[in-house]
C-alpha positions as CSV (number, residue, x, y, z in Angstrom):
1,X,-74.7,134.5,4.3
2,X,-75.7,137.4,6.8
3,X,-74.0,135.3,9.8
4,X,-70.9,134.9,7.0
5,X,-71.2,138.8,6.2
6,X,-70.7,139.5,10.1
7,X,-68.0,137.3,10.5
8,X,-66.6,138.5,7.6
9,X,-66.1,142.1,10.1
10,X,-64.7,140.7,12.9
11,X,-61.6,142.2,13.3
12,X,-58.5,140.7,15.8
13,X,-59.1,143.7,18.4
14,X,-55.0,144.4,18.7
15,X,-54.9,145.2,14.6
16,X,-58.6,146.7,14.4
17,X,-58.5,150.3,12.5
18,X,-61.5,152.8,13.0
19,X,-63.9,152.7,10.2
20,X,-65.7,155.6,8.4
21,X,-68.3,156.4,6.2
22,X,-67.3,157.9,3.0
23,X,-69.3,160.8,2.0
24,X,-71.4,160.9,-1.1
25,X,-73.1,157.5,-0.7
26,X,-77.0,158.0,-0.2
27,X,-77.3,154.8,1.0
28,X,-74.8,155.9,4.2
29,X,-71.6,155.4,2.2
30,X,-69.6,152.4,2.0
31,X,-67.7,151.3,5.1
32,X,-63.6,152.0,4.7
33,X,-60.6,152.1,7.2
34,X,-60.1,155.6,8.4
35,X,-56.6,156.7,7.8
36,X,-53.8,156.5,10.8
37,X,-52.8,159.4,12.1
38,X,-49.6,160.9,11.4
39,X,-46.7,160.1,13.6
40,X,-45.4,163.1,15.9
41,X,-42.9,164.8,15.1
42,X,-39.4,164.3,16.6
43,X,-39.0,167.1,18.6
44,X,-42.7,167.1,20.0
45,X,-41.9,163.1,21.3
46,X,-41.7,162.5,25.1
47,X,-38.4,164.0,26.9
48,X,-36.3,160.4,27.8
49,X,-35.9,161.1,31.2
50,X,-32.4,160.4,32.8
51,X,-30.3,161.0,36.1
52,X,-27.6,163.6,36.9
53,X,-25.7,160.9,38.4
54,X,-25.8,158.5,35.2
55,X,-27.5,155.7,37.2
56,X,-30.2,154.2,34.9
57,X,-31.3,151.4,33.6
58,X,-32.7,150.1,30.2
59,X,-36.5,148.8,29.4
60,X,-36.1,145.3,28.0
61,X,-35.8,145.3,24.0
62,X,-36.0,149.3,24.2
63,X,-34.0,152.1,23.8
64,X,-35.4,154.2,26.0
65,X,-33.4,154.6,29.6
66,X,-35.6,154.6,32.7
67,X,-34.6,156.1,35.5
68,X,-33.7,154.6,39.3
69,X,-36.5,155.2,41.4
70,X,-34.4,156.3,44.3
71,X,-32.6,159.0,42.4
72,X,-34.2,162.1,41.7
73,X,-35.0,162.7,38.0
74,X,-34.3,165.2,35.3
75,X,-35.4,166.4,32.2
76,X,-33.2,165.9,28.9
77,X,-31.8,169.5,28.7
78,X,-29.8,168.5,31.9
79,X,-31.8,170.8,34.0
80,X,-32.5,169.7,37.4
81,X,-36.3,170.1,37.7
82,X,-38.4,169.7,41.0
83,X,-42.2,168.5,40.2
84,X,-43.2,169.4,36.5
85,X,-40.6,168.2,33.5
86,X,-41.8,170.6,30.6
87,X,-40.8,168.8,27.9
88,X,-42.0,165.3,29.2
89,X,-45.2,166.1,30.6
90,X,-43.8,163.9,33.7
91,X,-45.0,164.8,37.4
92,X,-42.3,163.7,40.1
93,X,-42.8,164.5,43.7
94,X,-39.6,166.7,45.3
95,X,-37.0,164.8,45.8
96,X,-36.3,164.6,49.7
97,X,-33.0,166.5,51.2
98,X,-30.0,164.0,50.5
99,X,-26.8,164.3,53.2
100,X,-24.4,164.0,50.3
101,X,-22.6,167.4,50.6
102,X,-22.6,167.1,55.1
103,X,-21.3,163.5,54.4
104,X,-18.5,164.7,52.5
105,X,-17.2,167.2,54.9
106,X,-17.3,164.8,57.6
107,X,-14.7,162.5,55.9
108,X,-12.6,165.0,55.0
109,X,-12.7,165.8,58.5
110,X,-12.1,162.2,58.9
111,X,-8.8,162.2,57.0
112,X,-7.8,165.4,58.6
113,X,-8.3,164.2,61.9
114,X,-6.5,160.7,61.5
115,X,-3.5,162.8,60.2
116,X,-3.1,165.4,63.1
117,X,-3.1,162.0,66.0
118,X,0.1,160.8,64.2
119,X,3.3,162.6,63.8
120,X,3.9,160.5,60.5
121,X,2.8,160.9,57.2
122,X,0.4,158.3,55.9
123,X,-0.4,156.3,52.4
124,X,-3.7,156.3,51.1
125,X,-3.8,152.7,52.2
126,X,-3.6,153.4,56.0
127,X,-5.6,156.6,55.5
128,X,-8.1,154.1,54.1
129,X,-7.7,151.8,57.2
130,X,-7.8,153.7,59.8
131,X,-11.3,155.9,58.5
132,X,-13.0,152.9,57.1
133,X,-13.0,154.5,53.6
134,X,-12.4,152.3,51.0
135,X,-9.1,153.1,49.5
136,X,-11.1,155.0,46.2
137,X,-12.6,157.2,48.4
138,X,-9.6,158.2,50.4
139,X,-7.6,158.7,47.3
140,X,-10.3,160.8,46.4
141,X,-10.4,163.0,49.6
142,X,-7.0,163.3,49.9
143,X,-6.2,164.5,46.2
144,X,-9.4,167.1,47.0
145,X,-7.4,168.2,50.6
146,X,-3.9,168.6,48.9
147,X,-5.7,170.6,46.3
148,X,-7.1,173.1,48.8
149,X,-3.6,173.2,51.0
150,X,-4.9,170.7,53.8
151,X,-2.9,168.7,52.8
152,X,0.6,168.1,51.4
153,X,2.2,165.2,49.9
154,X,5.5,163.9,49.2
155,X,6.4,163.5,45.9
156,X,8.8,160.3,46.4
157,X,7.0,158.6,49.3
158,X,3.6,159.5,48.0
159,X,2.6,159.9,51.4
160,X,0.3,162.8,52.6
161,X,0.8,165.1,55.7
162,X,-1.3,168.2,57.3
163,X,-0.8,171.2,54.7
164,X,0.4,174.3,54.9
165,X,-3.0,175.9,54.5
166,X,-3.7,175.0,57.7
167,X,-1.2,176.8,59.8
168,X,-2.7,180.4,58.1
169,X,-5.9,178.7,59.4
170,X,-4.9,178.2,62.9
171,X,-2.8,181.8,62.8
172,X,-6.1,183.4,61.5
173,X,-8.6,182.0,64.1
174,X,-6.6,182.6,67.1
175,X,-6.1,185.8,66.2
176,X,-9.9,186.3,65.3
177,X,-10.8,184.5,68.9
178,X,-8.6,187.2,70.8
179,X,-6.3,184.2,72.3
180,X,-3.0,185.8,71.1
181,X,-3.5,188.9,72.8
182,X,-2.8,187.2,75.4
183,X,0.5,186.0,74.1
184,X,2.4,188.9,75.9
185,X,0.9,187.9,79.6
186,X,2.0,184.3,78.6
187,X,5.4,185.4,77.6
188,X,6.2,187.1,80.5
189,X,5.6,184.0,82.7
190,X,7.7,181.9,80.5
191,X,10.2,184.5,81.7
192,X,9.7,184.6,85.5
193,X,9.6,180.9,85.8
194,X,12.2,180.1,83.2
195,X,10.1,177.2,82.1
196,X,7.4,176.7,79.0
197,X,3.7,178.2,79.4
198,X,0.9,176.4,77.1
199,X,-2.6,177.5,76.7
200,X,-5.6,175.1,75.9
201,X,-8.8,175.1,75.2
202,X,-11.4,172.3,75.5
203,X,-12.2,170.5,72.5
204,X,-14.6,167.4,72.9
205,X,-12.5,165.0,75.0
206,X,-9.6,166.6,74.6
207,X,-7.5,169.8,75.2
208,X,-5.9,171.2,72.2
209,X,-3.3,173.4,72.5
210,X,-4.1,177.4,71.0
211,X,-0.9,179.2,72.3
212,X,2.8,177.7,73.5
213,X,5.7,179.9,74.7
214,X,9.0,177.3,74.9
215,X,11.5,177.7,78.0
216,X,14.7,179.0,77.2
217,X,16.6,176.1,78.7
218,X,18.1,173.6,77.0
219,X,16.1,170.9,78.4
220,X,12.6,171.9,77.8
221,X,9.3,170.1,76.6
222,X,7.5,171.8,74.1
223,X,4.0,170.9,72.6
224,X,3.2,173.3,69.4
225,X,-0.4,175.0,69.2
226,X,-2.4,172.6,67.1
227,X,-1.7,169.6,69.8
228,X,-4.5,167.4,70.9
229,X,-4.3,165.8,74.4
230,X,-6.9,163.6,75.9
231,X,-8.3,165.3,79.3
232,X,-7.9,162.9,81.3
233,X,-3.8,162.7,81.5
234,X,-3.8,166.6,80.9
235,X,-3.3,168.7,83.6
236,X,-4.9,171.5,81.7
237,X,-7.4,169.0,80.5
238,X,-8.2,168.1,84.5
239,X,-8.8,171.8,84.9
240,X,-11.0,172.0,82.0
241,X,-13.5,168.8,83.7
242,X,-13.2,170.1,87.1
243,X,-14.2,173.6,86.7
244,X,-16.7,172.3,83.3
245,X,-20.2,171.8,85.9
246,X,-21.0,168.8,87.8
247,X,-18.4,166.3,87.9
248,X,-20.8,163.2,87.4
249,X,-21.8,164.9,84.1
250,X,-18.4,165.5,82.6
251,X,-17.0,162.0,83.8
252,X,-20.3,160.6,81.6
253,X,-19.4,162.8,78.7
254,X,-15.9,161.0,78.2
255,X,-15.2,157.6,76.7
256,X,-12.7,155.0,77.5
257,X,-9.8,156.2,80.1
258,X,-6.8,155.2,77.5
259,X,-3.4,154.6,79.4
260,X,-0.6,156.9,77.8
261,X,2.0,155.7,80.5
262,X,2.1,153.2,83.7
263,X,1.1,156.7,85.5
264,X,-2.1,157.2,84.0
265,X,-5.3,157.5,85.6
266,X,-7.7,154.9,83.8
267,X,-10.3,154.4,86.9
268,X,-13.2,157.0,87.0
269,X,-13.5,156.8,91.0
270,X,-10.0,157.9,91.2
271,X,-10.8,160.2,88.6
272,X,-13.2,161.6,90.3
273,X,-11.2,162.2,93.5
274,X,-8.5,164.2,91.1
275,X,-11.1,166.7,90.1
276,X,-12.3,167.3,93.5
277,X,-8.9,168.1,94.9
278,X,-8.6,170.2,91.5
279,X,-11.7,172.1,92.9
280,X,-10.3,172.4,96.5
281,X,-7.2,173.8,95.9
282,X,-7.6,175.7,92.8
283,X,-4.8,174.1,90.5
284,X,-4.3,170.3,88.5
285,X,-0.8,168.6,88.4
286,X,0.0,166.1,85.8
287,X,2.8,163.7,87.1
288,X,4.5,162.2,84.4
289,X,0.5,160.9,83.3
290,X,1.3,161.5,79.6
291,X,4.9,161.6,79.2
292,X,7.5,159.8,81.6
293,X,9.7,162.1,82.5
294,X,7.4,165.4,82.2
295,X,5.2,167.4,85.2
296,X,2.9,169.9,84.4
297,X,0.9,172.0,86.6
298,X,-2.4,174.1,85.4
299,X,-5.2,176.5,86.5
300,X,-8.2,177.0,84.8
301,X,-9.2,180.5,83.1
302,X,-12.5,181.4,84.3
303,X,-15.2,183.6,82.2
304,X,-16.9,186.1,85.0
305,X,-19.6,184.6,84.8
306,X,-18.6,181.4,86.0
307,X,-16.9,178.1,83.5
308,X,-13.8,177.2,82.3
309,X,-12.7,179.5,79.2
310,X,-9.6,177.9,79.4
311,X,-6.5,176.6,81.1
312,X,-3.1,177.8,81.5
313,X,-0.3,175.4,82.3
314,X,3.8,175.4,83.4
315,X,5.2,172.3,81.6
316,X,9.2,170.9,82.5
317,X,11.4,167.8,82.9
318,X,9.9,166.0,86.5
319,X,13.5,166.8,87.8
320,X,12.8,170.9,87.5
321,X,8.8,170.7,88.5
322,X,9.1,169.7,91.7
323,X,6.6,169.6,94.6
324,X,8.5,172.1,96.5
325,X,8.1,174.7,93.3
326,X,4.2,173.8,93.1
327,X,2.9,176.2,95.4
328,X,4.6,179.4,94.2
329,X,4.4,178.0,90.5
330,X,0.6,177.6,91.1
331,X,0.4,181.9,92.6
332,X,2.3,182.3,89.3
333,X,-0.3,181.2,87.5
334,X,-3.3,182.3,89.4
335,X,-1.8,185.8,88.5
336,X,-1.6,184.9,84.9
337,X,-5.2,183.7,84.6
338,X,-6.9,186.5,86.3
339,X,-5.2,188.6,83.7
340,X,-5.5,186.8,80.9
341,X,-9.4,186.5,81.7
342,X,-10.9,189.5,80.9
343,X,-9.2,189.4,77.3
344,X,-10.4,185.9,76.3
345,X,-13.8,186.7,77.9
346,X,-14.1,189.8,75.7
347,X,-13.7,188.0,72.8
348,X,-16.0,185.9,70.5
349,X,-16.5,182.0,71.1
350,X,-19.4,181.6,68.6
C-alpha cells in the first residue's frame, strides 16, 4: 500500500504543480497543489524585438518575430537603442559602424561621373550598365539626383542629363578657389594671340578644365570648364605629370594609356621622353593627340614653393598652331603663368 501510496505522488515532471501545506492541520496539514501564479500583465510582457529595416524572421508556430542577427536591433517604440532595450530587458553589444551612408554617395558619384564622360543623355538602363547597378538602384539614384538639381531629365525621352544645379556648383567653387580672378589675365591673352586660352587643373588621371576664354575667330575649338581630359593626350595634362615630382612615380600612378586618335601616345617609354623634353624646355605641345585636326601648346603654373598648381594652355585648328608660332606662343604664356601664380597660390586648395 505504502509503495502504491508513493506511486500514487509521482507526478510527470513537465505537468508537476508545487505542493503546499494548508494551514490549520496539526498533523502538518494535508498536502494540496499551490495555486499558479497570475499571468503578467500585457503591458509588463517582453518588448518583441524588431529591425528598423523590416528584415526579420518568424519562430516556428509563433507569433513572435525574431530578429536577423546581422542587423542591429531595436526596441518596440521604434527607438534605436545601443546596449540595454528598457522595455525588453535585452542586452545587445553596439552594433559595429556600417558603410551605408559613404556607399551611397559613392554611386551617386558613380552616376554623376558616367554622365559627364558622355555628351548624351542616358536611360536608366545604360546608367545601370555602365556602373554595375542593378537597374532598381540606378532608378533609385537618379530620381534622388534630379531631385536635388544634379540631374535633369527629359520628360519625352525619359532620359537623364547633368543638372542645372551643378553649373551654380562649379560657378560657386571656382569662385571660392580664387581661379576666376584670374579670368582677366586669361582674357587678355585670348586677345593678343587671337586664339582660345583654357585653364586646368589636375584631377586623378585627368585634367579637368576650371576656366575657358573662346577665340574670336570663326574657326575655333572650344572645351567648356567642367571638361575632363585624360593626361596623357593633354598638353596641359603633360605639364601637370612633368612638373607633378618624379616622373617614374606619376607614370605608376596612371592606368592604361587609352588611344583617342592614331596620334596618341600609348607607350610609357615614349611617354617618358615627352615629359622630359616638357621639363627641358619649359612648355608641352599636344599634336592633334586628342583631336585630329587640333594643336595645343601649355605651360605649367607653378606654386612658389615648387609643384604644379596648374596649367595654362593656347588651343586652335593644327593649320593656325604652327611650329613656327610655338616659340613666341610658349613667352606668351610663360608671361601669363607667372602672373597668374601668385593669385591661385594665394588661394585655398583644401
Amino acid at each position: 500500500m505504502a509503495a502504491g501510496r508513493h506511486a500514487a505522488l509521482r507526478r510527470d515532471p513537465a505537468s508537476a504543480v508545487p505542493l503546499r501545506r494548508v494551514p490549520g492541520d496539526r498533523r502538518g496539514g494535508a498536502l494540496r497543489p499551490a495555486p499558479r501564479p497570475a499571468p503578467a500583465p500585457v503591458a509588463a510582457r517582453q518588448a518583441p524585438l524588431r529591425r528598423d529595416t523590416g528584415g526579420t524572421r518568424r519562430r516556428a508556430g509563433r507569433g513572435a518575430e525574431l530578429p536577423r542577427p546581422d542587423l542591429p536591433l531595436t526596441c518596440d517604440h521604434h527607438t534605436p537603442r545601443r546596449g540595454l532595450c528598457q522595455d525588453s530587458g535585452v542586452t545587445q553589444a553596439p552594433a559595429p559602424q556600417t558603410r551605408s551612408g559613404a556607399q551611397a554617395v559613392e554611386r551617386a558619384v558613380s552616376v554623376l561621373r558616367t554622365l559627364e564622360a558622355t555628351e548624351d543623355p542616358l536611360g536608366v538602363t545604360e546608367i545601370a550598365q555602365q556602373t554595375g547597378f542593378t537597374i532598381s538602384t540606378a532608378h533609385r539614384l537618379a530620381r534622388a539626383l534630379t531631385d536635388a538639381g544634379l540631374l535633369s531629365q527629359d520628360d519625352r525621352t525619359e532620359r537623364y542629363q547633368l543638372g542645372p544645379a551643378l553649373i551654380v556648383l562649379g560657378a560657386k567653387a571656382a569662385n571660392r578657389l580664387g581661379y576666376r580672378r584670374a579670368l582677366p589675365t586669361l582674357r587678355e591673352l585670348a586677345t593678343a594671340t587671337d586664339e582660345s586660352v583654357s585653364l586646368g587643373i589636375r584631377t586623378g588621371n585627368e585634367v579637368h578644365v576650371v576656366l575657358h576664354v573662346p577665340s574670336p575667330q570663326p574657326l575655333r575649338f572650344d572645351q567648356q570648364p567642367g571638361t575632363a581630359v585624360p593626361l596623357h593626350v593633354s598638353a596641359m595634362g603633360k605639364c601637370l605629370l612633368a612638373g607633378g615630382g618624379d616622373i617614374d612615380t606619376q607614370l605608376d600612378s596612371l592606368g592604361r594609356l587609352t588611344r583617342a586618335t592614331d596620334r596618341s601616345i600609348t607607350n610609357r617609354k615614349q611617354l617618358r621622353a615627352e615629359l622630359e623634353l616638357v621639363r627641358e624646355r619649359g612648355w608641352a605641345l599636344n599634336d592633334q593627340e586628342r583631336n585630329a585636326g587640333v594643336r595645343a601648346i601649355a605651360v605649367p603654373v607653378f606654386h612658389p614653393d615648387g609643384g604644379a598648381l596648374a596649367a595654362i594652355a593656347i588651343q586652335g585648328p593644327a593649320v593656325r598652331i604652327t611650329d613656327d608660332r610655338l616659340p613666341k606662343l610658349a613667352t606668351q604664356l610663360n608671361k601669363t603663368a607667372q602672373t597668374v601664380a601668385p593669385i591661385l597660390a594665394a588661394s585655398p586648395r583644401e
